[in-house]
C-alpha positions as CSV (number, residue, x, y, z in Angstrom):
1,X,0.0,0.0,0.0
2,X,1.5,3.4,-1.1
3,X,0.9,6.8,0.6
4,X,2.0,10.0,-0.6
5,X,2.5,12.3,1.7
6,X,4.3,15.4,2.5
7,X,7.1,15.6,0.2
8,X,6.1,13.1,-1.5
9,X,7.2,10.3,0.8
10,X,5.8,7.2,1.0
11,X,5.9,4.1,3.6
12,X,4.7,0.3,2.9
13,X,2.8,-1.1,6.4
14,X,3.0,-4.8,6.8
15,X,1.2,-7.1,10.0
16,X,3.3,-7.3,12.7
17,X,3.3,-10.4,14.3
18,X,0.7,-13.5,13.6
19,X,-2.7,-12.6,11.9
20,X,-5.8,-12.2,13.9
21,X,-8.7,-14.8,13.4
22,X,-12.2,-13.1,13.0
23,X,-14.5,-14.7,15.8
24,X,-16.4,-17.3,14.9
25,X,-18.1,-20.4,17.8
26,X,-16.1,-22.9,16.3
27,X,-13.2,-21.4,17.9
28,X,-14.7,-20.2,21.3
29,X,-13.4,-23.2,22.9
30,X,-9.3,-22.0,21.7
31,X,-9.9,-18.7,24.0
32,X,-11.3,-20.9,27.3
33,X,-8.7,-23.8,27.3
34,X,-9.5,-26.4,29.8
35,X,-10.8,-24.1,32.6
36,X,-14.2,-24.7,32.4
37,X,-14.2,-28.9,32.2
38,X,-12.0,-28.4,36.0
39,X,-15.4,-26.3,37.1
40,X,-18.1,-28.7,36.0
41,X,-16.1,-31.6,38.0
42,X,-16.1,-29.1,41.2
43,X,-19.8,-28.3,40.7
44,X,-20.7,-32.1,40.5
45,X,-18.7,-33.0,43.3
46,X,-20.3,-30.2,45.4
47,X,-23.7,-31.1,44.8
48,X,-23.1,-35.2,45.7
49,X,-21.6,-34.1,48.4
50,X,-24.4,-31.4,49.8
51,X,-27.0,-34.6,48.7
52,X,-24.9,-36.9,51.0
53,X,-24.9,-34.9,53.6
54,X,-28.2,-33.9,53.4
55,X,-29.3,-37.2,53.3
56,X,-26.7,-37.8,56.4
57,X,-29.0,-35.1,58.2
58,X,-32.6,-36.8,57.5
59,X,-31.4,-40.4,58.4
60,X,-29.6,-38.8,61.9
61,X,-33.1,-36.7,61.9
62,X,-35.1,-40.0,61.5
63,X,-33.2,-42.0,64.3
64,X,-33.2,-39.4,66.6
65,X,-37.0,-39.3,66.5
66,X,-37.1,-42.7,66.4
67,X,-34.9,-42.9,69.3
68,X,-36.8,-39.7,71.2
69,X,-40.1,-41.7,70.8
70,X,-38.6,-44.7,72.1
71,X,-37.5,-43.0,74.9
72,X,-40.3,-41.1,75.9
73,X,-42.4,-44.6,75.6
74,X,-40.2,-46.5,78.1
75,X,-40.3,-43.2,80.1
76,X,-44.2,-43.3,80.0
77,X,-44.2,-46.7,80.6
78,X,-41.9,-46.8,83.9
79,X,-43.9,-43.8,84.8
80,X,-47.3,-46.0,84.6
81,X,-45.2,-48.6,86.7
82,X,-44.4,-47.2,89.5
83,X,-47.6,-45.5,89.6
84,X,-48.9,-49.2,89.7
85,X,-46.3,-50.4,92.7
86,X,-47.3,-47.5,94.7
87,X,-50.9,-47.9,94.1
88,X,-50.4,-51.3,95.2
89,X,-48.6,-49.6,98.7
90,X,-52.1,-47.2,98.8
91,X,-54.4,-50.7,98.7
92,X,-52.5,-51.6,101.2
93,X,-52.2,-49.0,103.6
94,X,-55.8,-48.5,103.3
95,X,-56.8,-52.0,104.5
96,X,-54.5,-52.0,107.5
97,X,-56.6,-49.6,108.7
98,X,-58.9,-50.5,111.5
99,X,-62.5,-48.7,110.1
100,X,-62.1,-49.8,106.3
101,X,-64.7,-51.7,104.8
102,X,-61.7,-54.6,103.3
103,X,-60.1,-54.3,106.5
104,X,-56.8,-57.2,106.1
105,X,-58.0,-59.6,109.2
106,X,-55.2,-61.5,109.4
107,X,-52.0,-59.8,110.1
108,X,-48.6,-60.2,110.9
109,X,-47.7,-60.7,114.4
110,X,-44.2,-61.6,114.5
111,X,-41.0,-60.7,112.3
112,X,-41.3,-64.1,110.4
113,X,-44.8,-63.6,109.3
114,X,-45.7,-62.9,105.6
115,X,-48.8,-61.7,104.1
116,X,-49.0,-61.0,100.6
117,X,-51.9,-59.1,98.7
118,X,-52.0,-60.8,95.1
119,X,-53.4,-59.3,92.0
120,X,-53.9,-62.4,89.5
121,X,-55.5,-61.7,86.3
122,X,-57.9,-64.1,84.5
123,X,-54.7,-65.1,82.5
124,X,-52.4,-65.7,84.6
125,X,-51.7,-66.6,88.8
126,X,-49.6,-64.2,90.4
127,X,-47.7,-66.4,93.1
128,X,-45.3,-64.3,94.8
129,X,-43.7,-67.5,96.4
130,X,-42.8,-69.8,93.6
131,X,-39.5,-69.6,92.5
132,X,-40.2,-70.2,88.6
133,X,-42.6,-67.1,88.9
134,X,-41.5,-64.1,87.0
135,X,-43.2,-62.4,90.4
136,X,-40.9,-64.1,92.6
137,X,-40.0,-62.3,95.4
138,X,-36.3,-62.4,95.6
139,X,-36.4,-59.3,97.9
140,X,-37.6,-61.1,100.4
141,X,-34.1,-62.7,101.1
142,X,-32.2,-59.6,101.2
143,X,-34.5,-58.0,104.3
144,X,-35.0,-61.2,106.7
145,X,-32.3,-64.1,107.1
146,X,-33.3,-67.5,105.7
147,X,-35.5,-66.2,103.0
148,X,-39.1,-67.0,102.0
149,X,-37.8,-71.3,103.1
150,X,-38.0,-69.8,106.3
151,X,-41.0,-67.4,106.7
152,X,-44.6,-68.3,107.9
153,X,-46.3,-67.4,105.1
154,X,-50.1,-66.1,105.8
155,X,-53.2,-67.2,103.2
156,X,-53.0,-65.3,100.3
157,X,-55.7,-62.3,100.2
158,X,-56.6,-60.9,96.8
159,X,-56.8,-57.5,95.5
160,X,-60.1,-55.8,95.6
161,X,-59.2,-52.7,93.8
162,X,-61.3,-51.6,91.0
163,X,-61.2,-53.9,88.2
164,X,-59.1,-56.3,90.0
165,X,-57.9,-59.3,87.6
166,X,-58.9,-57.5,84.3
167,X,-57.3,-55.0,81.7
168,X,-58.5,-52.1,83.4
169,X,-56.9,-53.1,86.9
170,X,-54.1,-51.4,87.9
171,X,-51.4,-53.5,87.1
172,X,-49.1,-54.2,90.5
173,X,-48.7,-57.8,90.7
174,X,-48.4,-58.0,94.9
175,X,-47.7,-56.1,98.1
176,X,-45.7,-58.0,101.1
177,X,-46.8,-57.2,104.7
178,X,-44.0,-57.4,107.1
179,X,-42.4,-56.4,110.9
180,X,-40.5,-54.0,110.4
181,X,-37.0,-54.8,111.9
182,X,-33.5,-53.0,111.8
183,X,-32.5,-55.4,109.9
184,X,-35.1,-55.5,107.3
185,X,-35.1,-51.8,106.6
186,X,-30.9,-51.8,107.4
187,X,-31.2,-48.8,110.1
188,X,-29.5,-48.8,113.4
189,X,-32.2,-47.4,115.3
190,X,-31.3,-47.8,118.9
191,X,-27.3,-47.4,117.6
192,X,-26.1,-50.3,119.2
193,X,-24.0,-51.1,116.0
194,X,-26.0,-54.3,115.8
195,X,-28.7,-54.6,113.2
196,X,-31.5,-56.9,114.9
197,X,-32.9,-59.1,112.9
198,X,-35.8,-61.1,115.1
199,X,-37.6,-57.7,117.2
200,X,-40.3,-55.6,115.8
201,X,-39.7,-52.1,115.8
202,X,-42.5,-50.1,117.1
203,X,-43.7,-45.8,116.9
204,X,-45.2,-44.2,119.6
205,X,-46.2,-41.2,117.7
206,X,-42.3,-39.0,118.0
207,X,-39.8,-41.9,117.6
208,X,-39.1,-45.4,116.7
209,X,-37.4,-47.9,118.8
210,X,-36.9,-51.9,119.4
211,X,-40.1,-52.8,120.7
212,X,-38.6,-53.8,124.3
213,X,-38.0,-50.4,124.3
214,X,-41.1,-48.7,123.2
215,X,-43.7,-51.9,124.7
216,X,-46.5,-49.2,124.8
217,X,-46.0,-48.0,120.7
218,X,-47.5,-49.5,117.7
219,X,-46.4,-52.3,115.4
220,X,-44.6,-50.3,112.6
221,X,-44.8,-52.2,109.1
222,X,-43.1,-52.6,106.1
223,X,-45.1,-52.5,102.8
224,X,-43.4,-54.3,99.5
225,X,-45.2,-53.5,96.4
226,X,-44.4,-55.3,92.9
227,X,-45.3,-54.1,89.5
228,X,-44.3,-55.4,86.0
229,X,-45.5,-54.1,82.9
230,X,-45.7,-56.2,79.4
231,X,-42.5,-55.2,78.7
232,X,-41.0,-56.4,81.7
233,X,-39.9,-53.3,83.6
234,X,-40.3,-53.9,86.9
235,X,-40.8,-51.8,89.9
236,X,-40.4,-52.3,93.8
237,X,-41.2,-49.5,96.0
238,X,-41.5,-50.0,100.1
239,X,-42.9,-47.3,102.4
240,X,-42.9,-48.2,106.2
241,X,-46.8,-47.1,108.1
242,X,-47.8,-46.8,112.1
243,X,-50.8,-45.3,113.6
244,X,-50.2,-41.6,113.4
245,X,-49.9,-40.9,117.3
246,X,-48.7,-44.3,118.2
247,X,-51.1,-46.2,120.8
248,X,-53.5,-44.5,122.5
249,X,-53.6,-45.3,125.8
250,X,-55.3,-43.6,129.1
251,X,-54.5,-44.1,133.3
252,X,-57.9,-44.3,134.2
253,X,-61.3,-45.2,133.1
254,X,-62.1,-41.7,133.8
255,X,-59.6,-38.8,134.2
256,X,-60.6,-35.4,134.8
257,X,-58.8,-32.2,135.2
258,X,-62.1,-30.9,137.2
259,X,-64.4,-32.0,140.2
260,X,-66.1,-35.4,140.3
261,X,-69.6,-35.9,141.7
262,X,-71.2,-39.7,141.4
263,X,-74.6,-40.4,142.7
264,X,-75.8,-43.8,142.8
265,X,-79.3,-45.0,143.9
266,X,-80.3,-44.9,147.4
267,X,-79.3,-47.8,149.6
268,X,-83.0,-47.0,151.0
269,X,-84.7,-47.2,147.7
270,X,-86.2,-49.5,145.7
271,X,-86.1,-52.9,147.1
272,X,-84.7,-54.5,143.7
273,X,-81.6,-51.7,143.9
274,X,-81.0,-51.7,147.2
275,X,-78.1,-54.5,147.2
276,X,-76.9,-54.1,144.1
277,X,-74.7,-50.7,142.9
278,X,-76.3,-49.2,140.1
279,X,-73.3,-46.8,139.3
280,X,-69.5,-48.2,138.7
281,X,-66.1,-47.0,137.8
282,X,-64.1,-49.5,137.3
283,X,-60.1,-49.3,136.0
284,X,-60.0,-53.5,136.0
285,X,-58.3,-54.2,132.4
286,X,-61.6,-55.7,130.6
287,X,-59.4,-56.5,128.1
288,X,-56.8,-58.8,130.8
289,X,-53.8,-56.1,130.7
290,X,-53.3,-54.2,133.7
291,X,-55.2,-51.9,135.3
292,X,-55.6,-48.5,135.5
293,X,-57.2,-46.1,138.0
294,X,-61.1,-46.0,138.4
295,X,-60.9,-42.1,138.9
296,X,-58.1,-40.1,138.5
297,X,-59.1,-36.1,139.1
298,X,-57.1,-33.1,139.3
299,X,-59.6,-31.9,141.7
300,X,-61.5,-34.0,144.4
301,X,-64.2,-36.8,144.4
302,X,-67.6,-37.0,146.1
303,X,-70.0,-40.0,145.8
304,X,-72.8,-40.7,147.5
305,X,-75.4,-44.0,147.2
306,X,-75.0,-47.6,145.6
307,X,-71.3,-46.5,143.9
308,X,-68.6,-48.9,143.6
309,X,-65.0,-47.9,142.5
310,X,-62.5,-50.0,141.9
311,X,-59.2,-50.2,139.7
312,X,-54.9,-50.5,140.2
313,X,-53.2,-49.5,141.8
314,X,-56.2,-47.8,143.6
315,X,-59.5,-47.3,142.4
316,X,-59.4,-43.4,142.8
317,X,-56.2,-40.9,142.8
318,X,-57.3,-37.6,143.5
319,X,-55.6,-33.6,143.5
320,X,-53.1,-34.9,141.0
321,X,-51.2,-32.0,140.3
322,X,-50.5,-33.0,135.9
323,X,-52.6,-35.4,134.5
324,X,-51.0,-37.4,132.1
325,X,-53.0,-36.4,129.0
326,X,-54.2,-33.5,128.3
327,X,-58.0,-33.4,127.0
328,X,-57.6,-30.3,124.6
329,X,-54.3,-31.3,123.3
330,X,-55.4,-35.0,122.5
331,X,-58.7,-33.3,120.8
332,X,-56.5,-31.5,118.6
333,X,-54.4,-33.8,118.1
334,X,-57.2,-36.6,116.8
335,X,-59.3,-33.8,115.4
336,X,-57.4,-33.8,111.4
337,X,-58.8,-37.4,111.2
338,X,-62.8,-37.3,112.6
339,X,-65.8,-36.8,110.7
340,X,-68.0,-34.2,111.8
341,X,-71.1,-35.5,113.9
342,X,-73.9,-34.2,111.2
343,X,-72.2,-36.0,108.7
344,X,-72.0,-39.4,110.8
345,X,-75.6,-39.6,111.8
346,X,-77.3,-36.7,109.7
347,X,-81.0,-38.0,110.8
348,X,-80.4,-38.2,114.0
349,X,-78.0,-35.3,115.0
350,X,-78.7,-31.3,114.3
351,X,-77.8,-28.0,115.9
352,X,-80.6,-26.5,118.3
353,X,-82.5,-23.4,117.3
354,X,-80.2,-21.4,118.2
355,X,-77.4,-23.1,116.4
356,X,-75.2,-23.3,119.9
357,X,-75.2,-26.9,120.4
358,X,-75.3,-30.2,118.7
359,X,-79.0,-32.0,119.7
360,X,-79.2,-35.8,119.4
361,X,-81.4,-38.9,119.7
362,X,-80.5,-42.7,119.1
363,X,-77.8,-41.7,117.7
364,X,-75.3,-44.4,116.0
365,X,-71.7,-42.8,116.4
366,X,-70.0,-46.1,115.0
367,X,-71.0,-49.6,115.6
368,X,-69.6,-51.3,118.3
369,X,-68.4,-55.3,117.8
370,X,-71.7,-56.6,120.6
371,X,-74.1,-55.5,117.9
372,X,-75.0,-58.1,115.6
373,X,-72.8,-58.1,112.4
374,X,-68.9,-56.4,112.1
375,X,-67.9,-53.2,114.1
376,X,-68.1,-50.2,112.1
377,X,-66.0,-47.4,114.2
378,X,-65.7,-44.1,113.6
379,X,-63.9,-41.2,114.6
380,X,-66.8,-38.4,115.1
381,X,-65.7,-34.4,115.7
382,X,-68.6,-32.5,117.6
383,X,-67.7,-28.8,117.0
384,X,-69.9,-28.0,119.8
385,X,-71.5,-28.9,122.9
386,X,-73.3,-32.2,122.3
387,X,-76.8,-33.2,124.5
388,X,-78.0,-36.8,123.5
389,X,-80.9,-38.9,124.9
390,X,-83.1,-41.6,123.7
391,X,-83.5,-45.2,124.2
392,X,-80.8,-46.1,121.8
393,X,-77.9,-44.3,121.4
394,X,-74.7,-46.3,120.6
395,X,-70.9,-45.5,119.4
396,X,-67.9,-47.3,118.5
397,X,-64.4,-45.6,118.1
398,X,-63.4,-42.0,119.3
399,X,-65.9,-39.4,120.4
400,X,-64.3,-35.9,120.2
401,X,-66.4,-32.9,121.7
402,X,-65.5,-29.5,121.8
403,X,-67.7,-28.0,124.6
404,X,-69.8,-29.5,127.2
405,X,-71.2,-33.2,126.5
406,X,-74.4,-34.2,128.2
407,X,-75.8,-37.7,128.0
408,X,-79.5,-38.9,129.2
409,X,-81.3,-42.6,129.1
410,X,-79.5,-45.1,127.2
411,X,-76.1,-45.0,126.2
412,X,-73.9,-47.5,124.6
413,X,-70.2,-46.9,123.9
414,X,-67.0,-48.6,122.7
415,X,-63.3,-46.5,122.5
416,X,-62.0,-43.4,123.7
417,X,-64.3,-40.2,124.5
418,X,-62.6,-37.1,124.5
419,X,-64.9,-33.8,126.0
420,X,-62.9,-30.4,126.1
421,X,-65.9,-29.2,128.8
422,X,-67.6,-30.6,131.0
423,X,-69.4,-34.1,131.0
424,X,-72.7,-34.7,132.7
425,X,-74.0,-38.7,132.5
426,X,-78.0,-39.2,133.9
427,X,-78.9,-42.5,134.3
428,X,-83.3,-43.2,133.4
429,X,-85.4,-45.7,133.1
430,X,-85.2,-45.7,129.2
431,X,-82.1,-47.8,129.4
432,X,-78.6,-47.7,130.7
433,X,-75.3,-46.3,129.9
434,X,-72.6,-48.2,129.4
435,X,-68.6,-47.2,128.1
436,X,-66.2,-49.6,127.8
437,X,-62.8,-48.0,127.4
438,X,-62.5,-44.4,128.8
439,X,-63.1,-41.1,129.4
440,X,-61.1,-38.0,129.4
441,X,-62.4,-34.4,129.8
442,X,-61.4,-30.8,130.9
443,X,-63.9,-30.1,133.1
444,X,-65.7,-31.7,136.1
445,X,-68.2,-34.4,135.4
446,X,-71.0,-35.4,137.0
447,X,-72.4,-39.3,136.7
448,X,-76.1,-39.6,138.6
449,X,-78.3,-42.9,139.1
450,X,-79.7,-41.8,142.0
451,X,-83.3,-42.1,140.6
452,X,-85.4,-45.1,141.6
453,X,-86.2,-45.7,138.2
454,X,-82.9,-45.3,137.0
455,X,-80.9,-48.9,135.7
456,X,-77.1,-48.2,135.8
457,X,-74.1,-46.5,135.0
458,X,-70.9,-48.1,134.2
459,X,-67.3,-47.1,133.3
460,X,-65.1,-49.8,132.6
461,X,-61.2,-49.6,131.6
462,X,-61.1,-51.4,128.3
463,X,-57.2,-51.1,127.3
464,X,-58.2,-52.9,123.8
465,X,-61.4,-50.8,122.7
466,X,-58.7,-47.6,123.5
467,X,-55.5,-49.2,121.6
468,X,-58.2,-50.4,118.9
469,X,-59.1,-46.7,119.0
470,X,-55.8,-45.6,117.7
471,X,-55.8,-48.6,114.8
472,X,-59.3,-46.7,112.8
473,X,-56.7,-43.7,111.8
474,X,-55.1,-43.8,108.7
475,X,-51.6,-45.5,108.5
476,X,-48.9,-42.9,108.4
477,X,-45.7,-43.2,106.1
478,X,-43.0,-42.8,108.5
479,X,-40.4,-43.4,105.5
480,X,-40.0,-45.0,102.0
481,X,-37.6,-45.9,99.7
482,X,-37.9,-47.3,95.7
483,X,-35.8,-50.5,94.8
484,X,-36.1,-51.3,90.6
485,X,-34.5,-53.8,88.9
């Protein structure tokens, strides 16, 4: 190529270097080398590996549920288990005590005595005391030397829960009633460094102690309860139960922080009653133990006519300067536990008029054991002064009255009467009154059978109907403890 220019000069321009390619696809690929194949394996690999691991994520997801569900149903089921065993400890605990309508009649009486409550289904025979049983008791071995070879095992007594024996029973399988001895329960009670495995310990409502040392407390026992689902987790729970204040138990057949006035009939009066005392306090054990005082008063004694007392070691102590119980205290004390007296006897009990006092007639304040059939005892809370007459007035248990208690014509009771007030007791000719255990008040009392129409009044000392008194209250749990295998 030829320009002229300037002078007429002229130049020839040739390429330097190689010629340039126009663009064209066919030779994209010669610009991008092998770049872009090294970035599609990296992509690839990239995405298997996010797909792995998000498939690592949903299997660890799916067997954690898995493993979250298993978890929460052995949870649920060990939960329903030892709701079972210590359902099985409530059955118990309810029979043992002394007003229930399944009361356990048969019960152990010395540390080698077994009774077992069995809940057998219409499959199967529970049988705490075979060996081949998957309900075997092999606790029993590690609580009293010698084992079950060695126990006296009681009759069998079946479950009467709700639905006992079918699906809808609560599954527990059986509750062992025992002695509890240091031994069994591996506690050092009297710290002698001995565990003793042969005497019962007993409660006397503060402590517990070897029965030789406590010989006027309560049998303390040891409940075993043993539950076992379909999928064999099994469950043993224990809980050890004694009467609340330990045994109840009085120095008199009537003791009084007040005055006592007792009027039998006339030695000059009717020919029929003129030999033969129509009023007695007696403190003779009716029940064979020893004795007790007739009367024992913080204040002084006056009788007059056909009145016999008699009782160990005397038949009256008077101007004792501290009774031994305390009427208010012991009211409050057994107060938590009683029913109230219009809900014992609602058609025969109701306030007065004036709503200041509780008005009865043939009452029926528990059943006591001479009337045909089963006792039925009660523990009955007056709120308020209490007045009962009639022809046929009866009780069984504890009587608890706050205020004054007043009681005309026949009168029939059984157990312990406890009267923060003063107690007034009239013999009639409607019938007599008669209480077997004994009586303790706050205030002075006043027993009269002076009238020639009158039959008789009668204390007697009953150290049974009292103790018996303290056995209607519900079993307290003094301790427990849970043992799963």
């Amino acid at each position: 190529m030829k320009d002229s220019g300037v002078g007429g000069r002229s130049e020839s321009l040739a390429p330097i270097g190689p010629a340039t390619q126009p663009f064209s696809p066919s030779n994209m690929g010669n610009h991008t080398g092998g770049g872009r194949g090294r970035e599609s394996g990296i992509a690839l690999f990239l995405t298997l590996a996010i797909m792995l691991s998000l498939s690592a994520l949903a299997l660890s997801m799916v067997l954690l549920t898995d493993s979250q569900i298993r978890l929460c149903n052995t949870m649920e089921s060990r939960t329903q288990i030892d709701y079972a065993a210590q359902a099985g400890l409530e059955e118990a605990r309810s029979r043992l005590t002394g007003n229930a309508p399944d009361l356990l009649i048969t019960l152990p009486q010395h540390t080698n005595d077994v009774l077992y409550i069995v809940n057998s289904g219409t499959q199967e025979m529970v049988n705490p005391t075979d060996p081949s049983s998957p309900y075997y008791d092999a606790e029993y071995a590690q609580e009293f030397p010698g084992g079950l070879a060695s126990a006296h095992l009681l009759p069998l007594v079946p479950s009467d829960q709700p639905g006992a024996g079918t699906n809808s029973g609560i599954p527990y399988k059986w509750v062992r009633i025992t002695l509890k001895t240091e031994y069994a329960s591996h506690q050092d009670v009297n710290q002698d460094g001995v565990l003793d495995t042969t005497t019962p310990i007993h409660w006397d409502g503060v402590q517990q102690d070897l029965s030789s040392s406590l010989p006027n407390g309560v049998r303390v026992y040891k409940l075993t309860s043993f539950a076992m689902g379909p999928d064999h987790i099994r469950k043993i729970v224990q809980t050890d139960v004694a009467a609340p204040l330990g045994s109840l138990s009085m120095s008199a057949a009537l003791e009084t922080a007040g005055p006592v006035t007792l009027r039998g009939v006339s030695a000059s009066g009717d020919a029929d009653t003129s030999t033969v005392p129509n009023l007695t306090v007696d403190g003779t054990d009716s029940c064979g133990a020893s004795s007790a005082f007739g009367v024992m008063s913080a204040n002084s004694l006056t009788t007059s006519g056909l009145t016999v007392l008699d009782g160990l070691p005397a038949a009256v102590v008077q101007n004792v300067s501290s009774l031994p119980q305390s009427a208010s205290t012991l009211l409050n004390s057994l107060r938590p536990y009683a029913s109230l007296i219009e809900q014992v006897d609602p058609s025969h009990v109701a306030l007065s008029s004036d709503g200041t006092r509780y008005v009865g007639s043939n009452v029926v304040l528990g059943v006591p054991a001479v009337q045909p059939g089963p006792s039925q005892p009660a523990i009955v809370y007056a709120d308020k002064p209490l007045f009962i007459s009639g022809s046929a007035n009866m009780g069984a248990g504890i009587l608890l009255v706050q205020g004054d208690l007043s009681v005309s014509d026949a009168f029939t009771y059984k157990g312990l009467i406890v009267v923060n007030g003063n107690v007034t007791l009239t013999s009639t000719a409607l019938g007599s009154i008669l209480i077997d255990g004994a009586l303790l008040n706050s205030g002075k009392v006043a027993g009269d059978s002076s009238s020639s129409a009158a039959t008789s009044l009668t204390l007697r000392y009953d150290s049974c109907a009292v103790s018996d008194s303290s056995q209607i209250l519900p079993q307290l749990r003094l301790a427990s403890r849970e043992l799963t295998y």
